[in-house]
C-alpha positions in Angstrom: 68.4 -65.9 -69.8 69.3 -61.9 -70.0 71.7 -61.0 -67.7 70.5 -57.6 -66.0 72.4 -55.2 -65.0 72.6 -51.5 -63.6 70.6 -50.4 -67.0 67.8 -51.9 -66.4 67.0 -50.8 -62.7 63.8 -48.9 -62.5 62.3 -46.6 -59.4 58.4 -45.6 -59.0 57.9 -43.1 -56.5 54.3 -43.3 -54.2 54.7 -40.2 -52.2 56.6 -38.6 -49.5 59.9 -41.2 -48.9 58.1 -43.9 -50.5 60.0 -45.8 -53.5 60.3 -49.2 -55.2 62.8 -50.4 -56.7 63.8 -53.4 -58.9 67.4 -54.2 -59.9 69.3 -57.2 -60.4 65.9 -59.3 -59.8 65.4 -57.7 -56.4 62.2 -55.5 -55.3 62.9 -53.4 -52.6 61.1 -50.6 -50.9 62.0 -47.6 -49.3 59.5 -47.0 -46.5 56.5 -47.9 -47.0 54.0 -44.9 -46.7 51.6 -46.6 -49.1 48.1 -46.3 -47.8 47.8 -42.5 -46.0 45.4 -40.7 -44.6 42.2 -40.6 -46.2 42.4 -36.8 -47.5 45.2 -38.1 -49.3 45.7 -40.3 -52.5 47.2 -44.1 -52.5 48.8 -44.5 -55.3 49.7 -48.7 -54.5 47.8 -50.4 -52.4 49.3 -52.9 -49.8 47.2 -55.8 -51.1 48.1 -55.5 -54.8 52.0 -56.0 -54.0 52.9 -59.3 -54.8 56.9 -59.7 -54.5 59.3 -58.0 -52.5 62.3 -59.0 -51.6 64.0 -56.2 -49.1 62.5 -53.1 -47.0 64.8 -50.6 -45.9 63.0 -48.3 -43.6 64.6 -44.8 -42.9 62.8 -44.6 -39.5 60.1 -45.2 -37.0 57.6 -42.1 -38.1 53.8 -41.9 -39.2 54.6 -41.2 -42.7 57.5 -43.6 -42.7 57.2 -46.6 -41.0 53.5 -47.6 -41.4 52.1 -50.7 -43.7 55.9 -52.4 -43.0 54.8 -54.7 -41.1 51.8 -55.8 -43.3 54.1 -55.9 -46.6 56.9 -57.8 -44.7 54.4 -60.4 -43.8 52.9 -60.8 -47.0 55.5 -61.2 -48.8 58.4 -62.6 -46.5 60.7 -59.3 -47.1 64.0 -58.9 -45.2 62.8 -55.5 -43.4 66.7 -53.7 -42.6 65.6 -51.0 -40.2 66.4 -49.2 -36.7 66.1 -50.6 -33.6 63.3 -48.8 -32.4 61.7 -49.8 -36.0 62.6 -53.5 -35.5 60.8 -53.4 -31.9 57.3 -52.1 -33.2 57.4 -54.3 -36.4 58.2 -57.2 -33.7 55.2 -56.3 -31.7 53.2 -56.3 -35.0 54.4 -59.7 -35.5 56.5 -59.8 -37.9 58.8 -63.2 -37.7 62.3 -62.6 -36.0 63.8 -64.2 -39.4 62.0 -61.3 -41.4 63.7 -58.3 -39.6 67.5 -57.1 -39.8 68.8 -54.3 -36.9 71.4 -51.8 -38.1 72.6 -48.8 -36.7 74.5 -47.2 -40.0 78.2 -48.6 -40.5 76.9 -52.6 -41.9 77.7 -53.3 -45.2 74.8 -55.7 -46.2 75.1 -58.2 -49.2 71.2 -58.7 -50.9 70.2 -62.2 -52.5 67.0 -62.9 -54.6 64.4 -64.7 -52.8 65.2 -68.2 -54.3 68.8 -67.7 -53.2 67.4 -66.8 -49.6 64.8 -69.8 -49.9 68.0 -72.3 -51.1 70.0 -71.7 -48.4 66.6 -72.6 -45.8 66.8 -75.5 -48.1 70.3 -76.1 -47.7 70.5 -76.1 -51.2 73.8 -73.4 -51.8 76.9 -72.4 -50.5 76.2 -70.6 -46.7 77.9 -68.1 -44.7 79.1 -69.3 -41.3 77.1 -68.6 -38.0 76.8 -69.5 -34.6 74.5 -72.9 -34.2 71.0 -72.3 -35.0 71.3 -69.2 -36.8 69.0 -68.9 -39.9 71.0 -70.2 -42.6 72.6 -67.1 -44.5 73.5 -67.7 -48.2 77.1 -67.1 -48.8 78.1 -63.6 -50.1 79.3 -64.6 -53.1 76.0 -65.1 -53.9 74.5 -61.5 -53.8 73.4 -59.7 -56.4 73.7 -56.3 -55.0 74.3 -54.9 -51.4 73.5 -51.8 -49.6 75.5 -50.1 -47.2 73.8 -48.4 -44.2 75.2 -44.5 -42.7 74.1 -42.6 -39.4 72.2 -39.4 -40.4 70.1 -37.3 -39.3 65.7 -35.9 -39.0 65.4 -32.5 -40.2 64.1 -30.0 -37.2 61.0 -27.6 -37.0 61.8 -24.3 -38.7 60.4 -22.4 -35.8 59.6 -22.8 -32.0 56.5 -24.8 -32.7 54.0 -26.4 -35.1 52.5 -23.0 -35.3 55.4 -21.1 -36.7 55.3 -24.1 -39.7 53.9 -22.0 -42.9 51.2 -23.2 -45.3 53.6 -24.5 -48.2 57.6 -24.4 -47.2 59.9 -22.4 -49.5 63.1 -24.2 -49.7 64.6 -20.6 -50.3 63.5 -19.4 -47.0 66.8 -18.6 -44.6 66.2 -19.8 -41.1 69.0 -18.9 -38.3 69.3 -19.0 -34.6 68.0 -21.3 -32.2 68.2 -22.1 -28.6 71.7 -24.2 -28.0 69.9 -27.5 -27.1 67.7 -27.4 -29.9 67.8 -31.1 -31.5 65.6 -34.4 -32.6 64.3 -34.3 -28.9 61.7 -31.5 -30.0 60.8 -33.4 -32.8 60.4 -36.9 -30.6 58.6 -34.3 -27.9 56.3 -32.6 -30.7 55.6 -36.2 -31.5 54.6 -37.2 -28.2 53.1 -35.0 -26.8 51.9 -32.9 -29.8 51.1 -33.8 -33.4 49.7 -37.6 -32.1 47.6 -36.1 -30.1 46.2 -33.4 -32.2 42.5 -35.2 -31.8 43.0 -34.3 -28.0 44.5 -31.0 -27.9 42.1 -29.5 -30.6 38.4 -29.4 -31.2 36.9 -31.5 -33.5 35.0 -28.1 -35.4 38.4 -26.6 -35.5 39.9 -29.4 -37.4 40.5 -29.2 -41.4 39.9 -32.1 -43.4 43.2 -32.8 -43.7 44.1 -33.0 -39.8 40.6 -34.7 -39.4 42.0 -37.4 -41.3 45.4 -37.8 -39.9 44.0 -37.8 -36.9 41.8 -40.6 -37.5 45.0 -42.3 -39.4 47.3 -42.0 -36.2 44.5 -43.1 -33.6 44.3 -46.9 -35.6 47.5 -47.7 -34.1 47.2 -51.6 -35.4 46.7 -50.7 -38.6 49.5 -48.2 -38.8 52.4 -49.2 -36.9 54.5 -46.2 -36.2 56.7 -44.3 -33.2 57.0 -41.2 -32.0 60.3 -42.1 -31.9 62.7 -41.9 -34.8 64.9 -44.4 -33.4 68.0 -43.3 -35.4 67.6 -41.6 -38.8 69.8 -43.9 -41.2 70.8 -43.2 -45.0 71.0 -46.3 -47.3 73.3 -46.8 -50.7 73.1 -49.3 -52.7 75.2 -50.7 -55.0 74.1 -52.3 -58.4 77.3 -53.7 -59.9 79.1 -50.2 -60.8 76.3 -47.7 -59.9 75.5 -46.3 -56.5 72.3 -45.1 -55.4 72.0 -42.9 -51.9 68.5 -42.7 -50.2 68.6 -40.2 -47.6 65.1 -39.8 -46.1 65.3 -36.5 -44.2 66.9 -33.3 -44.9 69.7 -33.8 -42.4 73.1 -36.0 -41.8 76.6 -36.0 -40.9 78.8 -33.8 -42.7 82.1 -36.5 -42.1 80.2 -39.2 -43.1 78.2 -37.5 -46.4 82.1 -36.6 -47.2 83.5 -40.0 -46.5 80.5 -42.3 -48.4 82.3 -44.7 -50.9 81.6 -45.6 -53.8 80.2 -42.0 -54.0 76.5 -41.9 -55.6 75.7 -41.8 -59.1 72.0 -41.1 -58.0 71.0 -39.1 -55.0 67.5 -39.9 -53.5 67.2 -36.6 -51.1 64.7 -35.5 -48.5 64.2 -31.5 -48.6 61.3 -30.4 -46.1 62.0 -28.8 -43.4 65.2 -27.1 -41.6 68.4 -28.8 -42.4 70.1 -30.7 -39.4 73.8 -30.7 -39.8 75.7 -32.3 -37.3 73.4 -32.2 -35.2 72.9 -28.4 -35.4 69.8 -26.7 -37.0 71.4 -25.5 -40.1 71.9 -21.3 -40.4 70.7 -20.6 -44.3 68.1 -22.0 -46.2 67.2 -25.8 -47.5 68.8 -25.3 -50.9 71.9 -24.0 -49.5 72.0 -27.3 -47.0 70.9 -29.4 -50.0 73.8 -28.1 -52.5 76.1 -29.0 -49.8 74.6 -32.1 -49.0 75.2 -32.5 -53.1 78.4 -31.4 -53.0 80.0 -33.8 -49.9 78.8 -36.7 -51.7 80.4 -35.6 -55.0 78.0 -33.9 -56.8 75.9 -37.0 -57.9 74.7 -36.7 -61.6 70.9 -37.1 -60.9 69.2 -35.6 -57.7 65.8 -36.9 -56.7 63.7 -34.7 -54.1 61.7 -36.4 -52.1 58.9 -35.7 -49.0 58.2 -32.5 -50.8 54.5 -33.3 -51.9 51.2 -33.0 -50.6 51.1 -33.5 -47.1 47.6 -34.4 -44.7 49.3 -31.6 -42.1 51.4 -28.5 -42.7 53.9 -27.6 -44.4 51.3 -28.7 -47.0 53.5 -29.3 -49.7 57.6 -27.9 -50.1 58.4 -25.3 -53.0 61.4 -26.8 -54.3 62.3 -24.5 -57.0 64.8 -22.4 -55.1 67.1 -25.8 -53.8 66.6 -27.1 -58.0 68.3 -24.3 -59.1 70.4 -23.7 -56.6 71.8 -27.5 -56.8 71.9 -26.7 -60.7 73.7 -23.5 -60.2 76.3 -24.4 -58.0 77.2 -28.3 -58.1 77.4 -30.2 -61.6 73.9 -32.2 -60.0 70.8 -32.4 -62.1 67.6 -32.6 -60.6 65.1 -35.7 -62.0 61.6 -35.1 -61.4 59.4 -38.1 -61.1 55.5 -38.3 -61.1 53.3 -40.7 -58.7 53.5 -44.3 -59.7 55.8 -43.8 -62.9 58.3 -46.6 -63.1 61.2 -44.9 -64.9 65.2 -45.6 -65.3 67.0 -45.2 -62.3 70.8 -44.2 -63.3 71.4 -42.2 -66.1 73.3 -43.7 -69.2 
């Protein structure tokens, strides 16, 4: 049998934060945004996946966290996720054995399902536990791990929904802000906002595009979702020497970004919205926050935008040309462009 290796990992890309990827035997998906809104096109049905091993889920949100719990139960994937995650995937009814809280700081080791299913079996080497624990297979054993980082949502570039333009230019410099501006208006705007847009405005002043979200966010057991975040979390994984880094919002610690190791080869970066650095809604625009972003994590050799296309609500879509070449102009970065549903190479040779 062919031994794989980094070389032959491959990523396809669904829309907004939504990836699969296959390494070392493993399947796993970032989020899980696969059927949307109606306005909008599903590029992989739920139904038609038919192996995965691991979901790592960046956080609780409509465009994030819905469809989990569907794909975790069809296909018995280990979902690694936020508490607040974990809590309405539980409710969904998804098995306890099925779903992994982290908080950022666990180093994770990944086995292939048959590795997982031996050690049920008792059929391979296990890592202690307290008594009737799952059986864990022993790390040795993993093909891969993933290590899992505090970071951060992005915030509103104004004082409301309203002040959100048509399409988002990533070249736009935003600055200022009340002092206790944070992820509390976005969990607020949530609340008491955006998931209630059916109530707040009429029906005949609805586009097609709200029309459908709003009919998307009322079926509430078919797409499980919070207005809580629950604790944005960045994920790398390591494939024997390579490193990818998924962060799924344009935000994060500036310490920990600087302190990641192994440093990525492959950057998987969110850039909608205005950059939320340390907590603080960045001054300057989302290139500038996205270079930096590049540069704290050691200028990784291929960047990959993400949650920058068509969207069922404004910002419509994100203009990244200004954060490309910015990114290209200042760090030694590339940006990688990928299309809907194209399985290409992930690392670069």
């Amino acid at each position: 049998m062919t031994q794989l290796s980094w070389q032959d990992a491959t990523i396809e890309w669904f829309g907004a934060t939504t990836f699969r990827l296959q390494a070392k035997g493993l399947t796993i998906f970032l989020d899980t945004w696969l059927e949307r809104p109606s306005v909008m096109p599903t590029f992989l049905r739920i139904d038609e996946v038919t192996h995965a091993d691991y979901i790592f889920i960046s956080h609780a949100h409509f465009d994030h966290l819905p469809g989990c719990d569907r794909l975790a139960k069809q296909t018995g994937a280990i979902v690694i996720a936020n508490g607040e995650a974990i809590n309405v995937l539980r409710g969904a009814g998804v098995p306890e054995e099925q779903l992994l809280p982290v908080a950022g700081g666990e180093r994770i080791p990944l086995f292939l399902s048959k590795t997982r299913q031996d050690a049920t079996g008792g059929k391979c080497r296990l890592a202690g536990g307290p008594p009737g624990a799952p059986p864990l297979p022993h790390s040795d054993l993993a093909v891969a791990e993933v290590h899992v980082w505090p970071s951060l949502h992005c915030l509103l570039p104004g004082q409301s929904h309203a002040d959100i333009p048509d399409v988002m230019d990533t070249g736009t410099k935003y600055s200022g802000s009340s002092p206790y501006a944070c992820t509390i208006d976005i969990t607020r705007g949530m609340r008491y906002g955006l998931l209630r847009l059916g109530e707040i405005v009429p029906a005949e002043r609805l586009d097609d595009g709200e029309k459908s979200f709003v009919e998307y966010v009322a079926d509430t057991k078919r797409n499980v979702m919070s207005n809580f975040d629950g604790g944005q979390l960045c994920f790398s994984l390591l494939v024997d020497e390579r490193t990818l880094c998924w962060n799924g919002h344009l935000g994060g610690y500036s310490a920990i970004l600087q302190t990641i190791r192994p440093q990525p080869d492959v950057l998987i970066q969110a850039i909608a919205g205005r950059a939320n650095i340390d907590g603080w809604p960045f001054d300057g625009s989302a290139a500038e926050a996205a270079s930096d972003i590049c540069r704290w994590l050691g200028q990784p050799q291929r960047v990959i935008w993400c949650l920058h296309d068509d969207a069922p609500i404004k910002p419509w879509r994100i203009d990244t040309k200004a954060a490309t070449e910015m990114v290209e102009a200042v760090t030694k970065s590339r940006i990688h462009s990928l299309d809907h549903a194209v399985k290409v190479k992930v690392f670069p040779s």
